[in-house]
C-alpha positions in Angstrom: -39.8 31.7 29.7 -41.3 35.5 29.6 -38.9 36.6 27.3 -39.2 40.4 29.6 -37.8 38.1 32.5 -34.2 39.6 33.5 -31.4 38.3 35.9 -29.4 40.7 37.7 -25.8 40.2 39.0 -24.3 40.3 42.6 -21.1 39.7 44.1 -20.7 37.3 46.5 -17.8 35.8 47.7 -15.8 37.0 45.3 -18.0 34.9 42.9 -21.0 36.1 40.6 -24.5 34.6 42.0 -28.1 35.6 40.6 -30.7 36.9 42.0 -34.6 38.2 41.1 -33.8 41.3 39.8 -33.5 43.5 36.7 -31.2 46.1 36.6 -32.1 49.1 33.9 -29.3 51.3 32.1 -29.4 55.1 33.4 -31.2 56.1 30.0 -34.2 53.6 30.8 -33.9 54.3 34.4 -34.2 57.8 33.8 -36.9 57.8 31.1 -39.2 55.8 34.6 -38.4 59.0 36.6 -39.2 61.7 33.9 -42.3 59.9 33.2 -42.9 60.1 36.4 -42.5 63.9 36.8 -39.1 63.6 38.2 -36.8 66.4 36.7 -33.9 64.6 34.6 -31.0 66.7 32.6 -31.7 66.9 29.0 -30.0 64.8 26.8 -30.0 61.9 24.3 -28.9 58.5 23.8 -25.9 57.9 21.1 -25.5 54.9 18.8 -23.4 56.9 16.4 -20.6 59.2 16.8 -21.4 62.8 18.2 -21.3 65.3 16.4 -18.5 67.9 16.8 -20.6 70.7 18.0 -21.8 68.4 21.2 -20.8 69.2 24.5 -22.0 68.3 28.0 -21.4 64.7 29.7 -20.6 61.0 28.0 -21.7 58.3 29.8 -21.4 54.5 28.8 -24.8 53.0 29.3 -24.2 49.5 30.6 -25.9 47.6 33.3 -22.4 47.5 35.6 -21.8 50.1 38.1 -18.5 52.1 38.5 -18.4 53.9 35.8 -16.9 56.7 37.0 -14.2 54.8 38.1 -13.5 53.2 35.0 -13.3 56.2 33.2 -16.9 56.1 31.6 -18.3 58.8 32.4 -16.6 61.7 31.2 -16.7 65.8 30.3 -16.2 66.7 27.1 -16.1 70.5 25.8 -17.3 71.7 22.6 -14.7 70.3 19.8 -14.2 66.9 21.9 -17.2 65.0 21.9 -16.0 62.6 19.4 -12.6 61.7 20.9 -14.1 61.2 24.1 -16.6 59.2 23.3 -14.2 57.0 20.9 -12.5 56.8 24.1 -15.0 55.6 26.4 -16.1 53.1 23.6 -12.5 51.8 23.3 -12.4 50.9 26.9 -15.9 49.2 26.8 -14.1 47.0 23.6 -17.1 47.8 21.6 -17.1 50.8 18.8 -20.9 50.7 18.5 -21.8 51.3 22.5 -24.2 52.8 23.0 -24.1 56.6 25.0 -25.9 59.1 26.6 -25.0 62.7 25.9 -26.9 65.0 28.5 -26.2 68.2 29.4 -23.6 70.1 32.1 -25.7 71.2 35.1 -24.4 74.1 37.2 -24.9 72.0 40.2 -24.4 73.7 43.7 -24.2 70.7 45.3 -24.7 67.0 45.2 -27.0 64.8 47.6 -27.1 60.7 47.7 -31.0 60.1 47.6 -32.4 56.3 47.5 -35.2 54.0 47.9 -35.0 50.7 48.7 -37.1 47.8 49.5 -36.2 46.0 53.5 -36.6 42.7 53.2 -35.6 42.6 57.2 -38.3 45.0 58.2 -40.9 44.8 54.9 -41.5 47.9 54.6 -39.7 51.1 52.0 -36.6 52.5 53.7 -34.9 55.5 52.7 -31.8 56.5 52.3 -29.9 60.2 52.2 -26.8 61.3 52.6 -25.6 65.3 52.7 -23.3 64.2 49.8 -23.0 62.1 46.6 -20.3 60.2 45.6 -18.9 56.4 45.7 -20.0 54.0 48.3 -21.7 56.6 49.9 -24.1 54.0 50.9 -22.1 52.6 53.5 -20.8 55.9 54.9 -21.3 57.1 58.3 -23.6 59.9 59.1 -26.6 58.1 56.7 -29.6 59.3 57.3 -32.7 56.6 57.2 -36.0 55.4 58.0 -38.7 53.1 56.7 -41.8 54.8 55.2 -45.4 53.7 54.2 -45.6 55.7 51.2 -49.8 56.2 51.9 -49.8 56.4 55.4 -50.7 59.1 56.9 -47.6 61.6 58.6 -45.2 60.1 55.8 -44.1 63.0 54.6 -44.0 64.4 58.2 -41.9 61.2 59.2 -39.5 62.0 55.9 -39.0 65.5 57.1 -38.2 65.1 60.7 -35.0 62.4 59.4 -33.8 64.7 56.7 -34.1 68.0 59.1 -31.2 66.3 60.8 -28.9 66.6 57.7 -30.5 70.0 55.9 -32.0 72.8 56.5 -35.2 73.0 56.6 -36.5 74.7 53.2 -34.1 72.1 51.8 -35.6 69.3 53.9 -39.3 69.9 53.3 -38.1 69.5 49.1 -35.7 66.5 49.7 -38.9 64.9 52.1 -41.4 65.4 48.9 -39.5 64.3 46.1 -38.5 61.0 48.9 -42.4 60.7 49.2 -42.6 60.6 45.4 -40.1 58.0 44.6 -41.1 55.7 47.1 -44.6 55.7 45.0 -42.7 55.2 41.6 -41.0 52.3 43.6 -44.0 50.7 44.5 -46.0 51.6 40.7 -42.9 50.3 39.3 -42.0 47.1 40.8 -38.6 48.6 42.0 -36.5 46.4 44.7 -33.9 49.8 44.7 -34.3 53.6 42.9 -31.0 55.3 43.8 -30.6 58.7 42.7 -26.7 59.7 42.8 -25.9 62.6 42.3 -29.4 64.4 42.8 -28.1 67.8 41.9 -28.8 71.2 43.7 -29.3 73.7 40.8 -29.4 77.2 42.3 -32.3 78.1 41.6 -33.6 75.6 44.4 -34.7 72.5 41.7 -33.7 69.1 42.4 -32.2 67.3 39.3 -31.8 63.6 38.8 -28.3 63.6 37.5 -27.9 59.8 37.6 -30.2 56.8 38.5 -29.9 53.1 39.3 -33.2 51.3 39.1 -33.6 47.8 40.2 -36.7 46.3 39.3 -38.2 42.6 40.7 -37.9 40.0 38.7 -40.8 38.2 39.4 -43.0 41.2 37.6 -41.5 40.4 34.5 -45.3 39.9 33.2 -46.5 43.3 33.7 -43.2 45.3 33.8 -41.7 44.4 30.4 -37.8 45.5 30.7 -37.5 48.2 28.2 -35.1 47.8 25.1 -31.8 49.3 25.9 -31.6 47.5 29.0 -33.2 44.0 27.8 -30.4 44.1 24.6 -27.3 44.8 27.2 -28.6 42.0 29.0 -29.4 39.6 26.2 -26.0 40.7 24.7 -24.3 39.8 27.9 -24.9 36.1 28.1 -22.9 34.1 27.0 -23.6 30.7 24.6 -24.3 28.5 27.4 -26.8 30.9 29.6 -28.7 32.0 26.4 -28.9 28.2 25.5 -30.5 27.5 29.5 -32.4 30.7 28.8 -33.9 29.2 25.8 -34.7 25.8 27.7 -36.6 27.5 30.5 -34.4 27.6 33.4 -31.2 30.2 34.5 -27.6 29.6 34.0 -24.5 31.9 35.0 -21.4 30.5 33.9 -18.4 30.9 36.2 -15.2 30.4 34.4 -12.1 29.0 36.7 -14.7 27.1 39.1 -13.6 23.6 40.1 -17.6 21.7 40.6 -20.1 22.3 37.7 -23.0 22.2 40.3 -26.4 21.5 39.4 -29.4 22.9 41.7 -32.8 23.8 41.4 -34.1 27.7 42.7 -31.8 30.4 44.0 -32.0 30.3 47.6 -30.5 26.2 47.5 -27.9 27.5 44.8 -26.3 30.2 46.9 -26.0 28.6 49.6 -24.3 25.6 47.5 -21.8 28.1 46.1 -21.0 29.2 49.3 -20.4 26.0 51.6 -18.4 25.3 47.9 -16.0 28.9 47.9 -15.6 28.6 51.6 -14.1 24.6 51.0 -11.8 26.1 48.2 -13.4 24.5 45.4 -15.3 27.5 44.0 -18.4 26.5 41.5 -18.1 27.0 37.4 -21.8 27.4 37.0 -24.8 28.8 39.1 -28.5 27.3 38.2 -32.4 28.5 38.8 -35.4 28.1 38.3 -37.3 30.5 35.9 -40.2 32.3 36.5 -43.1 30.5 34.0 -40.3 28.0 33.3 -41.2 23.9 32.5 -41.4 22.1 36.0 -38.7 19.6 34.8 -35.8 20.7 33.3 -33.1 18.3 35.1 -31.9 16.0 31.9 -31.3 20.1 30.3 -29.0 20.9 33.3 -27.2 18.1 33.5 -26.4 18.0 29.6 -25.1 21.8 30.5 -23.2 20.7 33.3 -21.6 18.2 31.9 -20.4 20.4 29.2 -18.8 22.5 31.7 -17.4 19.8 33.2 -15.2 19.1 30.1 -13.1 21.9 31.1 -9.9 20.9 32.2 -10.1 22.6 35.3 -13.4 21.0 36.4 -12.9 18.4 38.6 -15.9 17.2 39.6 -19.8 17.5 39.1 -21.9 18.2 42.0 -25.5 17.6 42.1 -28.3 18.6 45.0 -31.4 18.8 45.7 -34.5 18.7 48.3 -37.6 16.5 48.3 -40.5 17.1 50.6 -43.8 15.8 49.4 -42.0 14.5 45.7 -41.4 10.9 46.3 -37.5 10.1 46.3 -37.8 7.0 44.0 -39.2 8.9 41.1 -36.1 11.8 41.4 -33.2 8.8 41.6 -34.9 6.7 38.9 -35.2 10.1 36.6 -31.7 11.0 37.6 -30.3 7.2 36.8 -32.0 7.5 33.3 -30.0 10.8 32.7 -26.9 9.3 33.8 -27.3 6.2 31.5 -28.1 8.1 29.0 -24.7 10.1 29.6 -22.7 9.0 31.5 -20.5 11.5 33.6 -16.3 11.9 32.8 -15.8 13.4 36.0 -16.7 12.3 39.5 -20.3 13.1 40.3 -21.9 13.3 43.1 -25.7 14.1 44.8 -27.3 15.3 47.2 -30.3 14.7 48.0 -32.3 15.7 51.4 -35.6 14.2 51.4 -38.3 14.5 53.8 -40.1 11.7 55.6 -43.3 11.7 52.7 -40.6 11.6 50.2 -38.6 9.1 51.7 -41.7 6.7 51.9 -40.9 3.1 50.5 -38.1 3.9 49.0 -35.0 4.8 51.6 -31.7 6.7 51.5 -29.5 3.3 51.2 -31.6 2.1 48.6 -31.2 5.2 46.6 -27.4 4.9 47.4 -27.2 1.8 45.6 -29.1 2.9 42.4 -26.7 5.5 41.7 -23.8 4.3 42.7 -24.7 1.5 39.4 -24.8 4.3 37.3 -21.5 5.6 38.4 -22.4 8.3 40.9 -19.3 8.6 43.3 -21.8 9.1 46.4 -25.2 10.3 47.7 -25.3 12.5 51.2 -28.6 14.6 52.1 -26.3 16.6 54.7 -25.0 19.6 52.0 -21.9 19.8 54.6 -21.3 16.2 53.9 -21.8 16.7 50.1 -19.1 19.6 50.2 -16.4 17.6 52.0 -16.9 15.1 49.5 -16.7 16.9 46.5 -13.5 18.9 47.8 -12.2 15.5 48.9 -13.0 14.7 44.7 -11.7 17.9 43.5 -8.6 17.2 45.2 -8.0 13.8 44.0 
C-alpha cells in the first residue's frame, strides 16, 4: 500500500464509516493556500511550550473538527500562552500536541467561503455565506452555484451569486479569490477547501483565518499527504487497522458493534453497516479495499475478524460479497480452506450474490452445502436476507 494513502472519517448512522478521502490539519491545509498565493495569518506550529512573551491564537492541530467547541481553539494574551496551551493539551490527553500559534487579526467581519466537489451534478460548487461560524453550511440564506473554473464567464457567473449577499466591491473580491480556490482544488486533488472564518481586515484584504482541506484519496500517488497530517493519522489507528494497513487492505475498528463484518470495497461495506445499524446489530469493524493493495487479501480479513469476534460482545461474524465474472466455486472453495484452517467461535455467516457467469457449474445450493461442512451457519445472496439472519444470530 502507497504509504501517502489516507482514510478519512464520516459519521454515519451514528457509526464511523470510511471513505476516499484525506483530511489535512489547518497548518498543512494552510501551508496549500499560502503556496498558493492565498493570504494566511502569520504564525507557527508548536511542539514545545510557548514561550511567555507569545500572544495571539492556540489552536490544536488535529484532523477532527469542532474545535472550537471543545475548547481548542483559544485566545491567549501576552503572559498566558503557556497556561493555555497546557490547557488545550490537557484536554487533547497528550502533553506533546502539537499547536499552531498565529497571530490576532483585527477582523471586521467574518465570511463562510468553500469549494467543494458535486458528485450529483460533476462539476465545482461553491459555497458562501454572509457569515462564519458553526454549521453554517447548512444554514438558510447560502449562497451557491457550480462553476467550471476555465470556462469562460466564470468569474462573471461567481459575481452575479455573491452580488446577492455583498456589495458589490466586496463581491467582485469574494468572486476572484472563489475563482482562485476552485483552481487550487482542482491542482490539488481537493474533494472540499472550506475557508471558515475568511476574515475581512479593514483595509479590504481577505485572510484565510482557518481552512479545512479534503483531498481524494485515490491521488495518493502524486499528492503525498504532508507530515503533520500523515503522523495524526498514522498515530490514530489503532493496533488492529495499522496491522490491515500493513497487509494491504483498510480496517476501522468499531468498538461496542455486535457482527465483525467482513467485505470487500467501500460502497458494499456501507451499505452492509447500514441494513446492519438499522436491524439493531450495529457492526465492530468496517473493511476496504486499498488503493495499489494485493487482489486477495480475504484469509487476512478473516484472521482480523475473527479476532474481533473474540470480544464478548460480538455475537456473530458476518461475511458478504459479490461475484460477477469470478467463478463462485473458486470464492467458496478459498473461503472453506480459511475456515478449516480456523475455524469460527461465533456464528458465521455469508453472503454471497453471484452473477449468472459466476454461478456457471457450480450453483447456490451446492455452495450452501460446502460451507455449511465447515460450519458456516448459512449462505443468502439477498444482503436483506443475510441481515435478518445475522440479527436472528446476534440475538440468540
Amino acid at each position: 500500500m502507497n504509504t501517502a494513502t489516507r482514510r478519512g472519517k464520516l459519521a454515519r448512522k451514528g457509526r464511523i464509516v470510511t471513505e476516499a478521502t484525506v483530511r489535512l490539519t489547518e497548518h498543512d491545509g494552510k501551508g496549500v493556500l499560502q503556496r498558493h498565493g492565498v493570504a494566511i495569518p502569520r504564525g507557527r506550529l508548536l511542539r514545545g511550550a510557548p514561550g511567555p512573551g507569545d500572544a495571539g491564537v492556540l489552536k490544536a492541530q488535529i484532523l477532527e473538527g469542532g474545535r472550537g467547541l471543545r475548547g481548542l481553539v483559544r485566545r491567549s494574551n501576552p503572559g498566558e500562552a503557556p497556561e493555555v496551551a497546557a490547557a488545550i493539551r490537557a484536554a487533547l490527553g497528550d502533553a506533546a500536541a502539537p499547536l499552531l500559534l498565529e497571530e490576532a487579526l483585527p477582523l471586521t467581519r467574518e465570511i463562510y467561503l468553500a469549494l467543494r466537489i458535486d458528485g450529483t451534478a460533476q462539476c465545482i460548487e461553491m459555497l458562501c455565506a454572509p457569515a462564519g461560524g458553526v454549521a453554517v453550511e447548512h444554514a438558510s440564506g447560502l449562497l451557491r452555484c457550480g462553476i467550471e473554473p476555465e470556462a469562460p464567464g466564470a468569474l462573471e457567473t461567481l459575481f452575479a451569486t455573491l452580488r446577492a449577499g455583498f456589495a458589490p466591491e466586496l463581491a467582485a473580491r469574494l468572486a476572484r479569490l472563489a475563482l482562485r480556490l476552485a483552481r487550487i482544488l482542482q491542482a490539488e486533488d481537493l474533494e472540499l477547501l472550506e475557508v471558515n472564518p475568511l476574515g475581512l481586515l479593514p483595509d479590504g484584504r481577505l485572510v484565510a483565518c482557518d481552512a479545512k482541506l479534503v483531498r481524494d484519496d485515490a491521488a495518493g500517488f502524486r499528492q503525498a499527504a504532508p507530515d503533520l497530517s500523515a503522523a495524526l493519522e498514522e498515530a490514530a489507528l489503532t493496533p488492529l487497522e495499522r496491522r490491515a494497513r500493513a497487509q494491504g487492505f483498510q480496517l476501522v475498528d468499531l468498538p461496542g458493534g455486535t457482527v465483525a463484518m467482513i467485505t470487500a470495497g467501500a460502497g458494499l461495506g456501507m451499505l452492509m453497516l447500514d441494513l446492519l445499524a438499522d436491524a439493531g446489530c450495529p457492526a465492530a469493524c468496517f473493511m476496504d479495499n486499498a488503493n495499489g493493495g494485493p487482489a486477495e487479501t480475504m484469509p487476512e480479513r478473516l484472521a482480523l475478524a475473527f479476532e474481533i469476534a473474540a470480544r464478548p460482545e460480538v455475537k456473530a461474524v458476518m461475511f458478504f460479497t459479490t461475484l460477477a465474472s469470478r467463478g463462485l466455486r473458486g470464492r467458496v472453495e478459498a473461503l472453506a480452506a480459511a475456515l478449516r484452517a480456523t475455524p469460527p467461535t461465533k456464528p458465521f455467516l455469508a453472503g454471497i450474490a453471484a452473477g449468472h457467469v459466476a454461478l456457471r457449474g457450480y450453483p447456490l445450493d451446492q455452495a450452501r452445502a460446502d460451507l455449511a461442512a465447515v460450519g458456516v451457519t448459512a449462505l443468502h445472496d439477498n444482503p436483506q436476507d443475510l441481515v435478518r439472519a445475522v440479527a436472528a444470530a446476534v440475538r440468540g
